[in-house]
C-alpha positions as CSV (number, residue, x, y, z in Angstrom):
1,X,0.0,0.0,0.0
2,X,1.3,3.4,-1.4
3,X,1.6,5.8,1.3
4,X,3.0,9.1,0.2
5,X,2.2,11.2,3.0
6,X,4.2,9.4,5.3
7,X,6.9,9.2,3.0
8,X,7.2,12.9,2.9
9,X,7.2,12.9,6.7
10,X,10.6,11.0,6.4
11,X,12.1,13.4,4.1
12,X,11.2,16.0,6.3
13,X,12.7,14.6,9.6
14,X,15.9,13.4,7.3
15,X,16.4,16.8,6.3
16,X,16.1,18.1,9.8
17,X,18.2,15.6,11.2
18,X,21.3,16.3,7.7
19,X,20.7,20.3,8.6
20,X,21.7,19.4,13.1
21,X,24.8,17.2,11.5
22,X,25.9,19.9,9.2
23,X,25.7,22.1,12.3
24,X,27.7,20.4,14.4
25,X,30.3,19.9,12.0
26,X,30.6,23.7,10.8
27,X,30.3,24.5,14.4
28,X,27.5,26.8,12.6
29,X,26.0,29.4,15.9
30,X,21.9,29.6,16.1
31,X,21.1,32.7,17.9
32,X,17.8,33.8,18.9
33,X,17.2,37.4,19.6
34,X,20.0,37.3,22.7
35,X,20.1,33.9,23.2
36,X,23.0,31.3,21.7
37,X,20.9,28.1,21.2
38,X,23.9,25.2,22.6
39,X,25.0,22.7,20.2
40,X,23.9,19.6,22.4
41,X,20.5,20.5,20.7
42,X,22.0,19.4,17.5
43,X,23.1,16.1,19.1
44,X,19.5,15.3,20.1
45,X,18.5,17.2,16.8
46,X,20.5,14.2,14.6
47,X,19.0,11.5,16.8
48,X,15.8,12.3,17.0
49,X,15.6,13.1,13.5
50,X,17.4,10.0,12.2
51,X,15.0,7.6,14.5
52,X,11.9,9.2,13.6
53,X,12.7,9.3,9.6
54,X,13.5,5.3,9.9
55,X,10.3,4.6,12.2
56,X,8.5,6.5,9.2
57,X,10.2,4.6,6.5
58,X,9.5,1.4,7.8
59,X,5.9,2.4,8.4
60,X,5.6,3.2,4.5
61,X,7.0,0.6,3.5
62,X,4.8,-2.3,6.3
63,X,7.8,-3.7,7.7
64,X,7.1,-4.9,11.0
65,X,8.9,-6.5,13.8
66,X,11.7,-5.7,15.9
């Protein structure tokens, strides 16, 4: 079963989690008004992002399992 929306879902959370890794290795500064946001966010950014695109890729597709 075809299921683009959630396909689109993944790329979404891939690109988020490629945009934290290319932070973390241009050591790239987020400031927000006068507030530096700390790079550990990128950390969690990259994991999150990375999980939740697979979960989503293997829900498109019907894997299941462990």
């Amino acid at each position: 079963m075809s299921r683009p929306f959630t396909w689109i879902a993944s790329a979404f959370f891939a690109v988020g989690a490629l945009v934290h890794l290319y932070r973390l290795f241009t050591h790239f500064q987020v400031v927000i008004g006068s507030h530096t946001i700390p790079m550990w966010c990128s950390y969690v950014g990259v994991v999150v992002g990375a999980v939740m695109s697979w979960m989503l890729c293997r829900e498109a597709r019907g894997t299941r399992g462990p």
